[in-house]
C-alpha positions in Angstrom: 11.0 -2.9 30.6 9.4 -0.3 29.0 5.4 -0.2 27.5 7.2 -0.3 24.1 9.7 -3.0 24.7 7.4 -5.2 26.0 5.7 -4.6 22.4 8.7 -4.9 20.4 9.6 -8.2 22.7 6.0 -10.0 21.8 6.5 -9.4 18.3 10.1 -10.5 18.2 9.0 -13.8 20.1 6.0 -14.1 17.9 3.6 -14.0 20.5 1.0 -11.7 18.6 -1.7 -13.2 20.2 -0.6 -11.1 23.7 0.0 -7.6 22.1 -3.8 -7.5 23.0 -3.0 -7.7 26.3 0.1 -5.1 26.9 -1.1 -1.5 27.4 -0.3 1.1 24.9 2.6 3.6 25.7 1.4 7.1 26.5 4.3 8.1 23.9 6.3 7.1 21.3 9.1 8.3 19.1 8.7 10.0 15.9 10.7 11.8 13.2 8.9 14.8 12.5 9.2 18.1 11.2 8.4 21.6 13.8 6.2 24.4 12.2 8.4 26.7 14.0 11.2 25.9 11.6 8.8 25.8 8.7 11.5 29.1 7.3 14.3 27.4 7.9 15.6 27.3 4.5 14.2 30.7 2.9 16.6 31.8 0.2 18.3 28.6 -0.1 18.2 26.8 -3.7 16.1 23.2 -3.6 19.4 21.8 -3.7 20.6 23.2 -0.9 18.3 22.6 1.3 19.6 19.9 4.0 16.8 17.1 5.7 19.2 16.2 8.2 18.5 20.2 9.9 14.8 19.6 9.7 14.3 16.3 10.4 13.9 15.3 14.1 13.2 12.8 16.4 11.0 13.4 18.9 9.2 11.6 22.1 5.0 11.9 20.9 1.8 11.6 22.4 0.1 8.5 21.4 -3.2 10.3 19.6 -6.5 9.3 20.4 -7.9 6.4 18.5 -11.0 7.5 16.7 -13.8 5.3 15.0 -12.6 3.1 11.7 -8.5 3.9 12.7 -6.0 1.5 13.9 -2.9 2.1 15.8 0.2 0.1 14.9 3.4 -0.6 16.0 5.7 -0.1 13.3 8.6 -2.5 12.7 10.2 -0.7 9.7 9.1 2.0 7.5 10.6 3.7 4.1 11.8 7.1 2.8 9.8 8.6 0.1 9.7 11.6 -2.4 6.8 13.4 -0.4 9.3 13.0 2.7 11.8 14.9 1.1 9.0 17.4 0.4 8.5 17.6 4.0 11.4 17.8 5.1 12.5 21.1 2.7 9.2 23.1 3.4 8.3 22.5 -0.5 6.3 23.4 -2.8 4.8 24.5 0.6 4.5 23.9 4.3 3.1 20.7 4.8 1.6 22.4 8.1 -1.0 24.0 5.9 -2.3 20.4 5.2 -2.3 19.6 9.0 -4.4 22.8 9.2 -6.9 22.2 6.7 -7.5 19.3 7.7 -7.7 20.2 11.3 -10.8 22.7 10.5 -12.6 19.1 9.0 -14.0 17.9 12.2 -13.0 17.6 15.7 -11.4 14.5 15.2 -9.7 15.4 12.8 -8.2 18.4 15.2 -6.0 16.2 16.3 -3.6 16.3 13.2 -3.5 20.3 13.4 -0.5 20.2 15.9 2.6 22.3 16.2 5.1 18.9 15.0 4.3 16.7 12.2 5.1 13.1 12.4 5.9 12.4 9.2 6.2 9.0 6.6 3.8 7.1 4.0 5.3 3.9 4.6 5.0 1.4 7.1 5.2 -2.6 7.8 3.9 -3.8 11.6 1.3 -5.2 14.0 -1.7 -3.9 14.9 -2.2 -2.6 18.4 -5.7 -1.7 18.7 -8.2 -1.3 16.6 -10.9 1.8 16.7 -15.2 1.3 16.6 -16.6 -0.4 13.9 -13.1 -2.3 12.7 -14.1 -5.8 11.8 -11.4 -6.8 9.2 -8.5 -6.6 11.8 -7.7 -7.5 15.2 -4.6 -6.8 17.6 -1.8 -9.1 16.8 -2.4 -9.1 12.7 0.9 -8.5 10.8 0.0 -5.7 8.2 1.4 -3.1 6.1 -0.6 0.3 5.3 -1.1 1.9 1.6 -1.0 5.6 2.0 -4.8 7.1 1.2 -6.5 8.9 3.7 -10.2 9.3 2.1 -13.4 10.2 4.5 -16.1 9.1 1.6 -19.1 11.2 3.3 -19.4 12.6 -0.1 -20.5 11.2 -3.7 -17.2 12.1 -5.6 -15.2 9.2 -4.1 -17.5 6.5 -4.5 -17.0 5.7 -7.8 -12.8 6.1 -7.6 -11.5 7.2 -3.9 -8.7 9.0 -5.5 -11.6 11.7 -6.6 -13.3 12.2 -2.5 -13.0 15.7 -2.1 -11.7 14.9 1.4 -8.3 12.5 -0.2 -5.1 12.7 1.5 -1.9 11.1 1.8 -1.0 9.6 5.4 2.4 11.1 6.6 2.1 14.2 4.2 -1.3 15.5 4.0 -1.6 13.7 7.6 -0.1 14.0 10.7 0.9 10.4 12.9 2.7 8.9 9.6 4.7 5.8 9.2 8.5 6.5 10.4 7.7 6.5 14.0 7.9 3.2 16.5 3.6 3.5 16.3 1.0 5.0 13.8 -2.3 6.4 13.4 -4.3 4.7 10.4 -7.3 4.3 8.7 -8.2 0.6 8.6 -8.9 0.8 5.3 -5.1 1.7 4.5 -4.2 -2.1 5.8 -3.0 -4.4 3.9 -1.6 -8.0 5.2 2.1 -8.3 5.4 3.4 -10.6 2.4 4.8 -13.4 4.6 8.2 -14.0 2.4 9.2 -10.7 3.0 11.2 -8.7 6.3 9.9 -5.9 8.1 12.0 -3.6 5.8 11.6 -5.5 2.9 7.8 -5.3 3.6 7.8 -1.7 3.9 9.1 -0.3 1.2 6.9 -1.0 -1.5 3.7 0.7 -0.4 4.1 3.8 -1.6 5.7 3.7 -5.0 4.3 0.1 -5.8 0.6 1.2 -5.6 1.7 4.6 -7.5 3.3 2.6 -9.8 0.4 0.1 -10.5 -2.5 2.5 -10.9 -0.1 4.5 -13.3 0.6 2.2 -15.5 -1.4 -0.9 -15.3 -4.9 0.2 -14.1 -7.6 1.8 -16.7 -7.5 4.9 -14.3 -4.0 5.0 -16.0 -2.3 4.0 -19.1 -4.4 0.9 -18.7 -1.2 -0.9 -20.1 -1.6 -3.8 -22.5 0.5 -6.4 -23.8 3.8 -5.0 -26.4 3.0 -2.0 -25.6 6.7 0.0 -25.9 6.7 2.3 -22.3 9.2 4.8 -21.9 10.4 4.5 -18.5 11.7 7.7 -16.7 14.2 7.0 -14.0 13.4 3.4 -14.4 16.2 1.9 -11.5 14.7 4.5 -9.2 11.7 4.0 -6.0 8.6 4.5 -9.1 10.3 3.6 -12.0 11.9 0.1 -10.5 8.2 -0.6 -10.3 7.4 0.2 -13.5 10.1 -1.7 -14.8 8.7 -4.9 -13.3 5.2 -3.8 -14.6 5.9 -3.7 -17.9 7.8 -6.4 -18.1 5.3 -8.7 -16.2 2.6 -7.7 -18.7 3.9 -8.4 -21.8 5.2 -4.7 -22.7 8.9 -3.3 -23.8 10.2 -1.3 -21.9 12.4 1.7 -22.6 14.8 2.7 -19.2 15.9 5.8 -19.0 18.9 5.7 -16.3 21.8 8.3 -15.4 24.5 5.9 -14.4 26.1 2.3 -15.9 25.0 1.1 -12.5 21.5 2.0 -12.6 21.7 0.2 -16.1 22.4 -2.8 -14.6 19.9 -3.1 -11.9 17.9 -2.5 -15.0 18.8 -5.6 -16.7 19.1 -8.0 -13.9 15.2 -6.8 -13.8 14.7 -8.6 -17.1 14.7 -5.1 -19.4 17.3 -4.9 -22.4 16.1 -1.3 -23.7 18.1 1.2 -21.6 19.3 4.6 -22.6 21.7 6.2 -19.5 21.1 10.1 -20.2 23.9 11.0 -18.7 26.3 8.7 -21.3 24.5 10.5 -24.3 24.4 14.2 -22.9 20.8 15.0 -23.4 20.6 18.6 -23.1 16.5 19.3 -23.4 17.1 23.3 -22.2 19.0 25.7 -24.1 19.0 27.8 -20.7 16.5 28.3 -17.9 13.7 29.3 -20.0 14.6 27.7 -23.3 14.0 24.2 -24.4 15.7 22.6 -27.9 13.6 20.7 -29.9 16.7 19.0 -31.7 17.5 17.4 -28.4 13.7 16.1 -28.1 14.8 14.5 -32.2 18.0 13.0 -30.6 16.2 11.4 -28.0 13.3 9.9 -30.0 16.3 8.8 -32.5 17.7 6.4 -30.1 14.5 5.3 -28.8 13.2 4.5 -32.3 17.3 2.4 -32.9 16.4 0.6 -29.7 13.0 -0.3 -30.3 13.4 -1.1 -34.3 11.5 1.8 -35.5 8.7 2.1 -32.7 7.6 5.1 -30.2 6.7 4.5 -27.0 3.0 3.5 -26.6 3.0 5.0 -23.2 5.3 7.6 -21.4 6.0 6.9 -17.4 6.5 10.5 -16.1 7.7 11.8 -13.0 10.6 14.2 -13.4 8.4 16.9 -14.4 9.6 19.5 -15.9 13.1 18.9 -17.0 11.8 15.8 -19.5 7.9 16.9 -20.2 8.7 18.4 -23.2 10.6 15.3 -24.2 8.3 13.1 -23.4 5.1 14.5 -25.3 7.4 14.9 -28.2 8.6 11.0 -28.0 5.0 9.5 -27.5 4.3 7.8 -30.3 1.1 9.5 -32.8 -2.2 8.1 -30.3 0.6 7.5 -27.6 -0.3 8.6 -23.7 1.8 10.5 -21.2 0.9 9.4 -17.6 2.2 11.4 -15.0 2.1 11.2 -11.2 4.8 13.9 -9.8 7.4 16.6 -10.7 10.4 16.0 -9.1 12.7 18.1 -11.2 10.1 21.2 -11.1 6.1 21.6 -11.2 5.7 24.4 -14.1 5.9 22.2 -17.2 6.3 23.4 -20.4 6.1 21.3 -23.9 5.5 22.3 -27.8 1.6 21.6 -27.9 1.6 20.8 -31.6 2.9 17.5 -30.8 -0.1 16.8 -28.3 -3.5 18.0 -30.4 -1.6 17.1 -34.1 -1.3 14.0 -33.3 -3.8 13.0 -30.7 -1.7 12.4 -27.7 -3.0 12.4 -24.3 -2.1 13.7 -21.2 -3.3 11.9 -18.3 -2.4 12.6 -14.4 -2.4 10.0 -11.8 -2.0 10.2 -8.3 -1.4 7.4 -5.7 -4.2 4.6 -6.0 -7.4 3.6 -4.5 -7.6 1.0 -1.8 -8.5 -1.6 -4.6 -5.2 -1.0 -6.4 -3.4 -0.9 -4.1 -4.7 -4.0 -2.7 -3.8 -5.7 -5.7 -0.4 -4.5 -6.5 0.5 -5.3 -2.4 -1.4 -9.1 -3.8 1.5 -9.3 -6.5 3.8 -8.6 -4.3 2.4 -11.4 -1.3 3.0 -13.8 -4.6 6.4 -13.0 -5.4 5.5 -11.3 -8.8 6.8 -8.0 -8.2 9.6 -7.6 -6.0 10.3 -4.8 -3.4 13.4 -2.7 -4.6 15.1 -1.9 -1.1 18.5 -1.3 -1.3 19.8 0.2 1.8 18.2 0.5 5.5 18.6 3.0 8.1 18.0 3.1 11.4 15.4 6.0 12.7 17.8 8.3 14.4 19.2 8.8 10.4 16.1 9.1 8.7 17.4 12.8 7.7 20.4 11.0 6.3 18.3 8.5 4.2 16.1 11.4 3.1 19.0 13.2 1.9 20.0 10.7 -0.4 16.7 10.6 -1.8 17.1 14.7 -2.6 20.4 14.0 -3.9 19.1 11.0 -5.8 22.5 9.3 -4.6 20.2 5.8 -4.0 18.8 3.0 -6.1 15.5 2.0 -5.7 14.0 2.4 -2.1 15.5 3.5 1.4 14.3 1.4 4.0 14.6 2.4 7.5 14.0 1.0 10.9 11.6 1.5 13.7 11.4 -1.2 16.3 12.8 -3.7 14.5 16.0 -3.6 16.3 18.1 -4.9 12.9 17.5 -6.3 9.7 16.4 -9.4 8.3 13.6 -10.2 10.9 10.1 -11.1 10.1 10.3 -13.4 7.1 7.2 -16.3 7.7 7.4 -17.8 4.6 11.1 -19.3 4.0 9.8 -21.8 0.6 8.7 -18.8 -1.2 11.5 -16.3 0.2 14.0 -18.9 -1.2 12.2 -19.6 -4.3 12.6 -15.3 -5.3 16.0 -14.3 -3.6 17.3 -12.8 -6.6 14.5 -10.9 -7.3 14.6 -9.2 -3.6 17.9 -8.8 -3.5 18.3 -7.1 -6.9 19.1 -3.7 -5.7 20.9 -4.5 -2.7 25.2 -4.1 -2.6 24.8 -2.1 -6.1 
């Protein structure tokens, strides 16, 4: 039996206490991307451009394991938008990351290599542990948020999100989560919530944390209680989250959905204030370059008939530029747009009266800090936010699950499958599972 069987076979036999004992493989498999391909898809629209051509995967060195890291076997891991990225080459190579960050120290060399190992997700055990790790041991069942922060400066200390040396594992970094072992900060882990499978487990990371700082946290919309939030692509891997934030704290929230399906998942989530776009035929652009203001009136319209006569408090953005213009038009007079990404297009373009005349604000919010996302990954331990997994794959078709993420032919989140040979392992906590089996199956068979 291999190094890595004799791994996966501890685990599945819950004998974490020996994964101490088994020697780390000198390799591994990863899916990763290869810098000479990085021009694969010049000339191609977005749209066009296939994952399942760029994504590969590939036998790995093991990297060295430096002071603070851990290395972890990964049991399952999940596809995200900044995957997607990777996989298409945009907005740009992510090997120009892997080369800043290579020029940092020489430790950090190790990430400037001609592959990129690639994922922000991951749920697994921890194989070894680097100098100066106290907090976790071989054998510890964890899952990993996605910063990568060095804090040898001031800026970070206050908020790690603003360390002039912040990344995101498995985009900004090389060794990332969809791979059978990862390189990671031990400050990225997180204990597994017991109630939970590997793939389960997984999948929230990401989006959850995102989510969380977004709307709940004061580095957000700092979210309080009948609050109305507007809620972009609310069935989808951030807005699912969302969703479940708003609706846990007391707020009302507005879905925005494209299909009747998606307006389901929606409502078995507890929300009864859904719009599906594509059912009313919002048209914000005229043409390429043109917006219509009298589609940003429609839309506020039937927000204001749904909500009795009320804006949205807050605005959950992340399309980018196909909604922006909406969405500053819709925020209620005081109202805040938070926005953490731009999947639909980064050059955003709204009608600034809106904004100054009547004292909107604009705020931008990217991933979270290891204290948010310690306590969104807490919720979720307690079974008050749910993952959204709704499909698993195994590793050899990450490039299929990333494509439906492109496509956005996928509810909620795309789990897929590292050495967890199939699904439905891991669960330690059966009362609890039991007790919340709706809630985790809500997006599944949709």
């Amino acid at each position: 039996m291999s190094q890595l069987g004799e791994i996966q076979q501890a685990i599945l036999n819950d004998d974490l206490g020996a994964v101490a004992s088994l020697d780390v493989p000198e390799s591994y498999r990863g899916v990763t991307v290869h810098k000479d391909e990085a021009g694969m898809f010049e000339g191609l629209e977005s749209r066009d451009k296939d994952p399942r051509k760029s994504l590969h995967v590939d036998e790995v060195p093991t990297p060295e394991l430096g002071p603070g890291e851990a290395l972890v076997a990964v049991m399952a891991s999940a596809i995200n938008y900044n995957t997607v990225w990777t996989s298409i080459f945009e907005p740009v190579s992510t090997f120009k990351f892997l080369e800043r960050y290579g020029r940092l120290s020489p430790l950090s060399k190790r990430h400037d290599l001609p592959y990129h190992v690639v994922g922000s997700d991951l749920s697994g055990v921890v194989l070894r542990t680097g100098p100066g790790v106290h907090n976790w041991k071989p054998g510890d069942e964890v899952v990993a948020h996605c910063l990568n922060v060095e804090l040898e400066g001031p800026d970070g200390h206050n908020d790690t999100m603003l360390d002039t040396e912040q990344r995101i594992w498995g985009f900004e970094t090389n060794f990332g989560g969809l791979a059978e072992i990862a390189l990671v900060k031990a400050n990225q882990l997180m204990p597994k919530p017991g109630h939970l499978t590997w793939e389960e487990a997984a999948s929230p990371g990401l989006v959850n944390s995102t989510a969380y700082r977004q709307l709940v946290s004061r580095n957000g919309a700092d979210m309080k209680q009948g609050d109305v939030v507007l809620i972009w692509g609310a069935s989808g891997g951030l807005g699912s989250y969302a969703t479940q934030y708003a609706l846990n704290g007391g707020a009302i929230p507005v879905c925005v959905v494209s299909s009747p399906e998606k307006a389901e998942i929606c409502r078995k989530l507890g929300a009864e204030l859904i719009i599906d776009r594509n059912a009313e035929g919002y048209k914000f652009w005229k043409d390429e370059n043109n917006q219509d203001p009298k589609e940003w009136q429609r839309f506020g319209k039937k927000i204001r008939e749904l909500t009795g006569g009320e804006d949205p408090d807050i605005v959950f953005e992340h399309p980018g530029r196909e909604t922006f213009g909406a969405s500053v038009y819709a925020a209620r007079k005081g109202g805040t747009i938070v926005t953490c990404a731009s999947t639909s297009g980064y050059m955003h373009q709204y009608d600034n009266r809106y904004l100054w005349m009547n004292l909107k604000r604009i705020i931008g919010s990217h991933f979270a800090n290891y204290r948010e996302s310690w306590e969104a990954n807490r919720l979720i331990a307690k079974g008050l936010i749910h993952p959204t997994l709704s499909k698993t794959y195994s590793l050899e078709e990450t490039g299929q699950a990333a494509l439906d993420v492109h496509r956005n032919a996928h509810q909620g989140k795309v789990g897929v499958l590292a050495l967890a040979p199939e699904e439905g392992l891991g669960v330690r906590n059966h009362e609890l599972r039991e007790k919340h089996i709706d809630g985790i199956n809500a997006f599944r068979n949709v």
